[in-house]
C-alpha positions in Angstrom: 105.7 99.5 66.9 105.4 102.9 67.9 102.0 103.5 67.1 100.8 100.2 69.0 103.0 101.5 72.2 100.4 105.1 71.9 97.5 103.0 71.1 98.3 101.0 74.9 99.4 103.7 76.9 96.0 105.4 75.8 94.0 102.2 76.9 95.7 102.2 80.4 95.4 105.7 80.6 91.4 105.3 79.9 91.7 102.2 82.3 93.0 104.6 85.0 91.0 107.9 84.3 87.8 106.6 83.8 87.1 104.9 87.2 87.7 108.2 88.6 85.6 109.8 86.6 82.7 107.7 87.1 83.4 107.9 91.1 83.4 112.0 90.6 80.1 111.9 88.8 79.0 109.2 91.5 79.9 112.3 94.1 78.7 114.8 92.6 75.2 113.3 92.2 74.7 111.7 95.5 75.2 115.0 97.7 71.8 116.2 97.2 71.2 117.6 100.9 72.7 120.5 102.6 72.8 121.5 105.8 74.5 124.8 106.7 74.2 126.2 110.3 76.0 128.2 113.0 76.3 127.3 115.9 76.8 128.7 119.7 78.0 126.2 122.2 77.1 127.8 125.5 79.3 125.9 128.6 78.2 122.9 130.0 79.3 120.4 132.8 80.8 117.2 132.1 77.6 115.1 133.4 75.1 117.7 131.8 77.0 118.8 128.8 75.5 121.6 125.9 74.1 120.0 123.3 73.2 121.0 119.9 71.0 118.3 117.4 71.0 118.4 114.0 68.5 116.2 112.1 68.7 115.1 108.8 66.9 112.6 106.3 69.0 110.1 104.3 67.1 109.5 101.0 69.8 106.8 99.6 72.5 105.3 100.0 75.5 107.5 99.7 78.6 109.0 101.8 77.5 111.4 104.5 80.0 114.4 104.9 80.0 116.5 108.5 82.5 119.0 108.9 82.9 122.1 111.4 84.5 125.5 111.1 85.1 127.7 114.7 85.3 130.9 114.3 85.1 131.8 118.2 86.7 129.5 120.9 86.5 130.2 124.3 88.3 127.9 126.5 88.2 127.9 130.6 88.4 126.0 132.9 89.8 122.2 133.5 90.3 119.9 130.4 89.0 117.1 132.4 85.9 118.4 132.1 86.0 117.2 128.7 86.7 118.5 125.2 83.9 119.7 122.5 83.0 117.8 120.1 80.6 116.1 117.4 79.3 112.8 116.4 77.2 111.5 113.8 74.1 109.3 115.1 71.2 107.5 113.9 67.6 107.5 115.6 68.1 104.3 117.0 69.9 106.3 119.8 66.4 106.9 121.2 63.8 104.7 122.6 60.7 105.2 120.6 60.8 107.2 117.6 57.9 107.2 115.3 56.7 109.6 112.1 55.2 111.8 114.1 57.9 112.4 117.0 60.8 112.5 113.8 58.9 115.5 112.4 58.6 117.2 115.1 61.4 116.7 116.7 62.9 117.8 113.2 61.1 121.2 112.6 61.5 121.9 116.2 65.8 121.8 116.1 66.5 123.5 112.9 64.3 126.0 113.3 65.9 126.7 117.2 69.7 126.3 116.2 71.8 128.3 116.6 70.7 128.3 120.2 68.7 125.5 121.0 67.1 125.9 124.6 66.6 122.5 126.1 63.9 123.6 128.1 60.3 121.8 126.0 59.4 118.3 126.6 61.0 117.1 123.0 64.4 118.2 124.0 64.1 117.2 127.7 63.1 113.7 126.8 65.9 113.9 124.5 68.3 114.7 126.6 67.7 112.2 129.1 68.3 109.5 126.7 70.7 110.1 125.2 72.5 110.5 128.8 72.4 106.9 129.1 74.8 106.3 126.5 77.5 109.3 126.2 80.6 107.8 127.9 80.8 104.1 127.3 83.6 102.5 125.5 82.2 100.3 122.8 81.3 101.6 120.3 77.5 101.5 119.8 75.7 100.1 116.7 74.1 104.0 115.9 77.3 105.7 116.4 78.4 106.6 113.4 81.4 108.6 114.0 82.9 110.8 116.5 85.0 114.2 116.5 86.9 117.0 118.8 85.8 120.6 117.5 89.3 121.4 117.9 91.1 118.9 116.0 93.2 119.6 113.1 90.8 118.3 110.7 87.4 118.3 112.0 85.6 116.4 110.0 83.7 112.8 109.7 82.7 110.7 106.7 80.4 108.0 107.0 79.3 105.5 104.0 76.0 104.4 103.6 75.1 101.2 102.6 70.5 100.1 101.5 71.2 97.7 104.7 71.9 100.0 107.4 69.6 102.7 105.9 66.6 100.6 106.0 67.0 99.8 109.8 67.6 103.4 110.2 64.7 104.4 108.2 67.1 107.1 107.2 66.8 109.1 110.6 70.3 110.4 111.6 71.1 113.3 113.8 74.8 114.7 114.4 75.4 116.2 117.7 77.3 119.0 119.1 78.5 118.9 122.6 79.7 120.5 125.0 80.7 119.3 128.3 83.4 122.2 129.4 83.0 125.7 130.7 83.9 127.4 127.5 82.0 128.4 124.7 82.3 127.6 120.9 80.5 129.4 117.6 81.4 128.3 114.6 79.5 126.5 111.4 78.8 122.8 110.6 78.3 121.5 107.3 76.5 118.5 106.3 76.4 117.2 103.3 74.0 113.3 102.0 72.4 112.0 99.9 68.7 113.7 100.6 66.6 116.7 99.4 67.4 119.6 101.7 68.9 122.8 101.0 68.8 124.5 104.7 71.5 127.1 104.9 72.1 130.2 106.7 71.9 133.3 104.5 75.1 135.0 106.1 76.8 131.7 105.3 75.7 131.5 102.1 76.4 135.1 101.1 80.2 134.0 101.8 80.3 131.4 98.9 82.6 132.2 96.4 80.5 130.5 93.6 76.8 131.4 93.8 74.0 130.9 91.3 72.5 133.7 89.6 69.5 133.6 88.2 68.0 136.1 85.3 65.3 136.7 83.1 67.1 136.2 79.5 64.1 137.4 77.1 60.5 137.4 77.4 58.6 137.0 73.2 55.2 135.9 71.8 55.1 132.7 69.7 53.1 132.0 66.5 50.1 131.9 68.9 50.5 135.1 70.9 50.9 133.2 74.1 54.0 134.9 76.1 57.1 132.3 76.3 59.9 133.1 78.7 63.5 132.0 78.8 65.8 132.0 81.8 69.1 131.6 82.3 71.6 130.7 85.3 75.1 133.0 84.5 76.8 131.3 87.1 79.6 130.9 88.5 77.7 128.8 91.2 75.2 125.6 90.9 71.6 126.0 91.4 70.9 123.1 94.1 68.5 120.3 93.1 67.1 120.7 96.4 66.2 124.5 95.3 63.5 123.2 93.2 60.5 122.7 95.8 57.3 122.9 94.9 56.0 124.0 98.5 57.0 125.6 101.7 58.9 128.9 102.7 61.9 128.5 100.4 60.5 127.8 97.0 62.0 129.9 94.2 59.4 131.7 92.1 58.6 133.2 88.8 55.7 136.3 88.7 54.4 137.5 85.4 52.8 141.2 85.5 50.4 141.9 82.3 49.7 146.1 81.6 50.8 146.0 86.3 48.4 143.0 87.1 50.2 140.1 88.4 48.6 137.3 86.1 50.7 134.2 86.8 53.2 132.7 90.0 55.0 129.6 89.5 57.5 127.4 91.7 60.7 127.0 89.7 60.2 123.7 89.8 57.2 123.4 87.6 59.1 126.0 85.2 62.7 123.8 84.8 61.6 120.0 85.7 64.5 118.9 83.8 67.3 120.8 85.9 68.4 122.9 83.1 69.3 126.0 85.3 71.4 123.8 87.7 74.5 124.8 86.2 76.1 127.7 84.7 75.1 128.6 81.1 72.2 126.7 81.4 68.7 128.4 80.2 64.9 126.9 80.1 62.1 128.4 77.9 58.6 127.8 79.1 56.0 129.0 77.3 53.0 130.2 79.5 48.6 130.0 78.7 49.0 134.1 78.8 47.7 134.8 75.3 48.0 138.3 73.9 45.1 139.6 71.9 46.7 143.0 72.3 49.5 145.4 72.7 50.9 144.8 76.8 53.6 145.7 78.5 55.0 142.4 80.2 56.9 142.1 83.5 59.0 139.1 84.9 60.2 138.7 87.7 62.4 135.4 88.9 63.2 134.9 92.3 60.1 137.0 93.3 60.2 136.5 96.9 64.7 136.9 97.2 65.2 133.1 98.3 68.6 132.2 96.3 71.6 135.1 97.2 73.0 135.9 93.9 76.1 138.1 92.8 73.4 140.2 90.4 69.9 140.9 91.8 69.4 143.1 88.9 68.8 140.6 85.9 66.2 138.6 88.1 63.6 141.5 86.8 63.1 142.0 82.8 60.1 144.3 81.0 59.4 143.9 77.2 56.3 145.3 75.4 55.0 142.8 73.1 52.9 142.8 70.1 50.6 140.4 69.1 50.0 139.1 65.3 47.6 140.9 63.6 47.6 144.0 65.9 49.9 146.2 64.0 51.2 146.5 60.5 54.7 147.1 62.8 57.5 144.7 61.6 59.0 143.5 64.8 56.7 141.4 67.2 58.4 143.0 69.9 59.6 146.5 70.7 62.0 146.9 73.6 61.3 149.4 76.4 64.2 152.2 77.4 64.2 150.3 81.1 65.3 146.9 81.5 65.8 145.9 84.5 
């Protein structure tokens, strides 16, 4: 009797726990895109408020996460001006939006933000329209969510089901605005289910669990070709969206034979798997550099300083190897006196 009362308070506690688990997992996976940005909110009037875009690309369907964090707040003036805020929007808040106008429009806000001048013709045109629907009272079809910057909890969520993300062709923008004298810095944080990893290096710096990338050993195989292993020592999770292939953030690997760079490649090509997403995790990749001699080998990971990482020191290792059949020596591999 006893044993049958364990064996069914196991099953409902499996029943109970592993729902939850699968919804974790479900989390974890889908937030694949991260936006990280300051933000200044210079004053603005209540019929030409400041405003501040943020674009983003929804890949899936998923939960969209937009929080904000002020760190300066400068109120004057009359609070019937209107109170800061943010809202999460779709591209069907403007008129005419095609591939080319997205990716423009796009590259030309994040690159501007903190401080986005709305002085070009992309931001004037965008400004204009979205004028024409700021203030009503029903609720809009590509409003998605609105916020005060000075709530208690500022912060939206917003589901996303395949319906609404294949009329929104997964164009949504949030918006910060300002329609008071005052002025507001602070952060927003975005996180959805895409491919983006576009944070601010001071903001980053300030995680408490970063990635940390380092060269673990560097040998010669049966063949004499030169095989690396890395390693991620944690604490922090490599990004998926770390792993481009092309453009000015991609993470890469250079290989120095006897002081001649031989070899560059994108992390990516190096761990396709994802192996160095999370702590303790390591890839070897064995390279076409064949040895028909004595050389002193270099590696460096993270060659151009794209991820921050508690120790820059490891992302550098030297070894001189020895080939097969080029020395009587035992080892294949003697160790130089620096190791970097």
């Amino acid at each position: 009797m006893r044993k049958s009362s364990i064996l069914l308070t196991m099953l409902i506690f499996f029943l109970m726990v592993f729902p939850l688990c699968k919804s974790l997992q479900a989390e974890m996976t889908d937030f694949n895109g991260i936006i990280h940005k300051k933000f200044k909110l210079l004053p603005g009037k209540s019929k030409d408020p400041y405003l501040i875009y943020v674009p983003f690309d929804v890949k899936r369907a998923g939960r969209v996460r937009v929080y904000t964090d002020l760190t300066v707040t400068e109120f004057r003036g009359d609070k019937g001006d209107g109170m800061p805020s943010f809202q999460l929007v779709d591209a069907r808040i403007f008129k005419k939006v095609d591939e080319p106008w997205w990716l423009e429009f796009s590259q030309k806000t994040v690159d501007t933000i903190p401080t986005l001048n709305l002085v070009d013709e992309v931001t004037d045109y965008i400004v204009k329209e979205t004028k024409e629907f700021f203030g009503k009272e029903d609720k809009p079809k590509w409003l998605h969510g609105k916020k005060e910057l000075l709530d208690k909890r500022p912060q939206l969520v917003h589901d996303i089901d395949d319906d609404e993300l294949k009329v929104t062709k997964g164009r949504y923008v949030v918006i910060l605005k300002n329609p008071s004298k005052g002025e507001f810095h602070g952060s927003v944080l975005i996180s959805f289910p895409g491919d983006e990893w576009k944070v601010d290096r001071e903001l980053e710096a300030t995680y408490d669990r970063k990635p940390d990338l380092a060269v673990k050993s560097i040998e010669i195989d049966r063949d004499n070709h030169v095989v690396i292993t890395l390693a991620n020592n944690g604490p922090g999770r490599l990004h998926k969206a770390r792993y481009n292939k092309e453009g000015d953030n991609v993470i890469k690997m250079n290989i120095e034979i006897n002081g001649n760079r031989v070899l560059t490649k994108s992390l990516g090509d190096i761990d396709p798997k994802y192996n160095l997403e999370y702590k303790g995790g390591s890839v070897t990749y064995r390279t076409d550099i064949l040895l028909s001699e004595k050389a002193r080998v270099m590696v460096h990971i993270d060659a151009d300083d794209v991820v921050i990482e508690p120790d820059e020191r490891n992302n550098i290792k030297r070894e001189v190897l020895i080939p097969k059949g080029h020395s009587n020596e035992p080892s294949q591999r003697s160790r130089t006196k620096r190791n970097e």
